[in-house]
N, C-alpha and C positions, 0 to 999 in steps of 0.2 A: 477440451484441451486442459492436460493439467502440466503443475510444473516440480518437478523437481530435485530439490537443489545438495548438492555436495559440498563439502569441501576440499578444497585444492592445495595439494600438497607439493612443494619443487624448490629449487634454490634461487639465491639472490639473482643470479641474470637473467632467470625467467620469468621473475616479480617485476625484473625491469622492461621485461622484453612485454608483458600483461599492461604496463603503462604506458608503456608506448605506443601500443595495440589503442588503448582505450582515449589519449589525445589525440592521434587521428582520426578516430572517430569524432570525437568532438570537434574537430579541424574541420572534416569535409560536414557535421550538420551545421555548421556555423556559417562555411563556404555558403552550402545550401540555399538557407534563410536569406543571408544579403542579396542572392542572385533573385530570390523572390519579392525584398524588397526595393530592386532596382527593375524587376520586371516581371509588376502584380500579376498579368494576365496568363503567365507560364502555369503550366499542371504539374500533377506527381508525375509521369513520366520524363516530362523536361528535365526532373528531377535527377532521375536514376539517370538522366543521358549524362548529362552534367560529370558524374561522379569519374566517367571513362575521363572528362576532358581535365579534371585534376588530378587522374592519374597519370596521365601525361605531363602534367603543366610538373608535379609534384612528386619525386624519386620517393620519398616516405609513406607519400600517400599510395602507390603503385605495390607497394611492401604488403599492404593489406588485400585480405583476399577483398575480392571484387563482390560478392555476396553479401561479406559483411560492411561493405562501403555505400550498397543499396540500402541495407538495414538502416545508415545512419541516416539517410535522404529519407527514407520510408519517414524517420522519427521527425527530421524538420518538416515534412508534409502534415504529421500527426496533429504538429503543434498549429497549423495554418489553417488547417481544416477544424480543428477545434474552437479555433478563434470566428470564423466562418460561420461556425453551428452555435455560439454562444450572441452572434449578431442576427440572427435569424429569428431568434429565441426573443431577442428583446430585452435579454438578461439585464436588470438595471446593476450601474456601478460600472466596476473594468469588465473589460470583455476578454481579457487574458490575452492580451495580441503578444505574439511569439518571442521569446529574450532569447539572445546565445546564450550557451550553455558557457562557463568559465571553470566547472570541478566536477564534470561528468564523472562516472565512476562505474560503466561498462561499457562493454562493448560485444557487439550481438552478432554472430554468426548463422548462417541459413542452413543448409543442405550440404557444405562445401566448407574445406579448409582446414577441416576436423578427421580425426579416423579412431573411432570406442576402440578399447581393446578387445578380446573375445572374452576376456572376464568379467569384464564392465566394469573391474577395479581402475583404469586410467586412462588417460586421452590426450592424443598427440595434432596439435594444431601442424598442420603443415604449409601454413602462406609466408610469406617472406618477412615478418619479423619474428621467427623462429624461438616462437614459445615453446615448442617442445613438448615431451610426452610431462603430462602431473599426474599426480596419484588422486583417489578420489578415494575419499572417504565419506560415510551418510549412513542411514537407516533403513534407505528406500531400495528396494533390488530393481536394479538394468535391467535386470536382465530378462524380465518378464516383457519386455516390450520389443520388439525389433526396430532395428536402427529405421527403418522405411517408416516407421511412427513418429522419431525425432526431427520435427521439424525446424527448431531452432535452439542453438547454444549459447547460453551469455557465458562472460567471463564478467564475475561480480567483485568490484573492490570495497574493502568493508573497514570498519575500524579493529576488527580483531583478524583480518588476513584476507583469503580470497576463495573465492566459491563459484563454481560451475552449475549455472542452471539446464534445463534438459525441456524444453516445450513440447509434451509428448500428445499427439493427436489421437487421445482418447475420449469414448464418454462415459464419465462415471455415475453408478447407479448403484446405493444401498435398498435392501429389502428390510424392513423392519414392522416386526407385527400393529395391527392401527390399535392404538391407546383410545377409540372415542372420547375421544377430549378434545374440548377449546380453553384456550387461554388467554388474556389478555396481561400486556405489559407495561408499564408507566416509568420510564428509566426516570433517573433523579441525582440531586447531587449524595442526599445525607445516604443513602440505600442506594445502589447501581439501577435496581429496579424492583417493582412490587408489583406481585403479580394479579391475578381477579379471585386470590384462595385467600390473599393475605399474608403470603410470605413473602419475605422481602431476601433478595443477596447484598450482602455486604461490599458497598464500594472499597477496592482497593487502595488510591489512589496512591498509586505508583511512581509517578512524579512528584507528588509533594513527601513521598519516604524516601527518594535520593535526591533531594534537592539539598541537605546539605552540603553530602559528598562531594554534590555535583557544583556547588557553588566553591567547595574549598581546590577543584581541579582549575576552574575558573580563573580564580587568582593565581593559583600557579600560572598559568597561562601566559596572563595579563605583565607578568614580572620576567617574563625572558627576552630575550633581544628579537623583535622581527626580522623572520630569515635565519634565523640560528636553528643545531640542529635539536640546542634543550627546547627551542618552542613546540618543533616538532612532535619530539616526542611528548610533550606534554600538551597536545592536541589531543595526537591519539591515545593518551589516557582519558583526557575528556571523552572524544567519541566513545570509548568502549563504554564508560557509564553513558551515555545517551541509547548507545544503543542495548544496552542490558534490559534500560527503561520498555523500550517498542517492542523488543522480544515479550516481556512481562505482559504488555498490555494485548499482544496479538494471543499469546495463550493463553491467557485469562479469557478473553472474549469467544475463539474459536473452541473451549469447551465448554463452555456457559452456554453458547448457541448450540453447540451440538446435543448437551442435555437438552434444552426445550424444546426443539424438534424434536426428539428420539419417542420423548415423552408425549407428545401431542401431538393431535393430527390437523390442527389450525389454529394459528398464533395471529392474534392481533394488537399491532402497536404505533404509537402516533410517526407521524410523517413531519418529524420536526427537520428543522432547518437549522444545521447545528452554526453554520456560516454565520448566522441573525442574531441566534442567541450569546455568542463570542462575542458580538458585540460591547458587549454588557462588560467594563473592564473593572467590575468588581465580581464577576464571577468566570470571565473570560479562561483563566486558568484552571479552575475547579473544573470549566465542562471540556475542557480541548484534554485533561487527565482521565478524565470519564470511559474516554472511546467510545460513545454513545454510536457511531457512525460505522465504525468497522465490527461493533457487535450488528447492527443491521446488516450489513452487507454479508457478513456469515452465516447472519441467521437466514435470509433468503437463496444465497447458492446451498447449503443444508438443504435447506426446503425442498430445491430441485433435485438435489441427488439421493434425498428419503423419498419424495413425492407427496411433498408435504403439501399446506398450503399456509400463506403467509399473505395478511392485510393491513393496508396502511390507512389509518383514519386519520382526517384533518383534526389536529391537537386543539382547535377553536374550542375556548369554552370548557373543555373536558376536565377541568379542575372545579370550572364552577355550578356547572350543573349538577344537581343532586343527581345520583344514580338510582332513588328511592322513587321522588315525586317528580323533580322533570323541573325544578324550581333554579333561577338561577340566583345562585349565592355566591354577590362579589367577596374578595378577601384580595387580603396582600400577599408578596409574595412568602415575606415573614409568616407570615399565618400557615400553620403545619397541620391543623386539622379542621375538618368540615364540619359545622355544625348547622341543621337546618331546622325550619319553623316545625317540620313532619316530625321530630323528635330521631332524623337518623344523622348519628354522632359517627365520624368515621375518620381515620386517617386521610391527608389531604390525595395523598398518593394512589390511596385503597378507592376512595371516592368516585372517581370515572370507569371503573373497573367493575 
């Protein structure tokens, strides 16, 4: 399954008619949830029965297609059942148990309710709150895929407008000559990460180079009347810098993994716990800027669509043990290179590598 996404192009009543879509949604996974918290022992189908009886109960709610009102039950199941598998687990700490949603910001259509155009330049919702046809704009062509692949459509609200995602039931697979190489990698704060040759990539951090910005959009904020429409808009000038930030940090990361796959044929790197080390609220910010976790997770779906392979070693020790004689050499976290009794002198990072 890959996904995607466009941007949505149409006028103000059908930006309104997009939020209205998207509170209802929110309305019946909210409905949902309560109905589960009044009665633990019901399942996901209970669920989707459910949605028929507040469409009844609820003229606004009946406006949405019936596909996309299962989508919303599907999501309060998701969050119950996660909660479910995180108690089963033992997870210590919260176990995530289910919030309502209060600023959702899609809403997810199935098979139903939608009609592509034959160009795959726009798309006309047709359920009863009467979004209408929008223009699509992107990079990616439709039209390589047949609607019978399109398993599911979001309508996405963002801080710079709104966007059509496309859940296309395909599997993707690159063919890329084998490099015989392995690599190993040590992400970090001062260096993003350092590899087992000795080269290191430059951390970006992307957050702390618009955190001015982003603090002086702040105080505007903080200085308008709540409920007015200057806070408003001076939200969504914050959000567009926030969200400039994730855009930055997602393609930084998604080509940084795609070069070290391309280049190797088995990448090995620690299986840290970025949850743990946040804890740390003097470096809490340095590592949540880092993306250490969504470069992992790119670097392992890469893996599967080159046919890579990709290993996680427990990070125990790996700074302190020499990678020479096997000796273990404590140090602090201040301490930035390795020095051992063996006489091998090495970067702290370069070290377990």
């Amino acid at each position: 399954m890959i996904v995607l996404e466009f941007k949505a192009y149409g006028k103000a009543i059908q930006y309104s008619a997009i939020d209205e879509a998207i509170r209802t949604a929110q309305f019946i996974q909210n409905k949902c949830l309560r109905l589960w918290m009044d009665e633990p022992k019901i399942g996901k189908y209970d669920l989707n029965k459910y949605c028929a009886v507040l469409a009844g109960e609820f003229p606004f709610a009946d406006e949405l297609n019936s596909m996309a009102r299962q989508s919303s039950a599907e999501r309060a199941w998701a969050a119950i059942s996660r909660f479910f598998e995180n108690c089963r687990k033992k997870i210590p700490g919260k176990k995530g148990f289910p919030q309502f949603k209060h600023d959702a910001r899609s809403v997810e259509y199935k098979t139903s309710g939608w009609k592509l155009a034959e160009d795959r330049k726009s798309i006309t919702f047709t359920d009863g709150k009467k979004i209408g046809k929008l223009k699509l704009k992107g990079t990616r062509d439709l039209g390589f895929y047949s609607v019978g692949q399109i398993k599911r459509v979001r309508l996405v609200k963002r801080a710079d407008g709104y966007y059509t995602q496309f859940c296309v039931q395909v599997e993707r697979t690159e063919v890329s000559e084998p490099s015989h190489q392995t690599i190993g990698l040590d992400v970090g704060l001062e260096s993003f990460y350092t590899d087992s040759l000795g080269a290191k990539v430059q951390n970006p951090r992307f957050y702390r180079t618009g955190e001015v910005k982003m603090k002086r959009f702040q105080r505007l904020v903080s200085r308008k009347v709540k409920g007015s429409r200057n806070r408003r808009k001076a939200r969504a000038r914050l959000g567009r810098v926030h969200l400039k930030i994730s855009r930055q940090r997602k393609d930084h990361a998604v080509k940084l993994a795609r070069c070290v796959i391309t280049s190797n044929d088995v990448v090995v790197y620690e299986d840290l716990r970025i949850k743990n080390l946040a804890k740390n609220h003097c470096l809490a910010k340095s590592i949540n800027d880092a993306g250490w976790y969504q470069f992992r997770v790119w670097l392992e779906y890469l893996a599967k669509v080159f046919g890579k392979i990709t290993i996680a070693v427990s990070p125990a020790y790996t700074s302190a043990k020499c990678s020479s004689c096997g000796v273990i050499v404590k140090k602090s976290l201040s301490t930035r290179s390795h020095a051992c009794e063996c006489g091998c002198v090495l970067d702290r990072d370069h070290n377990p590598l």
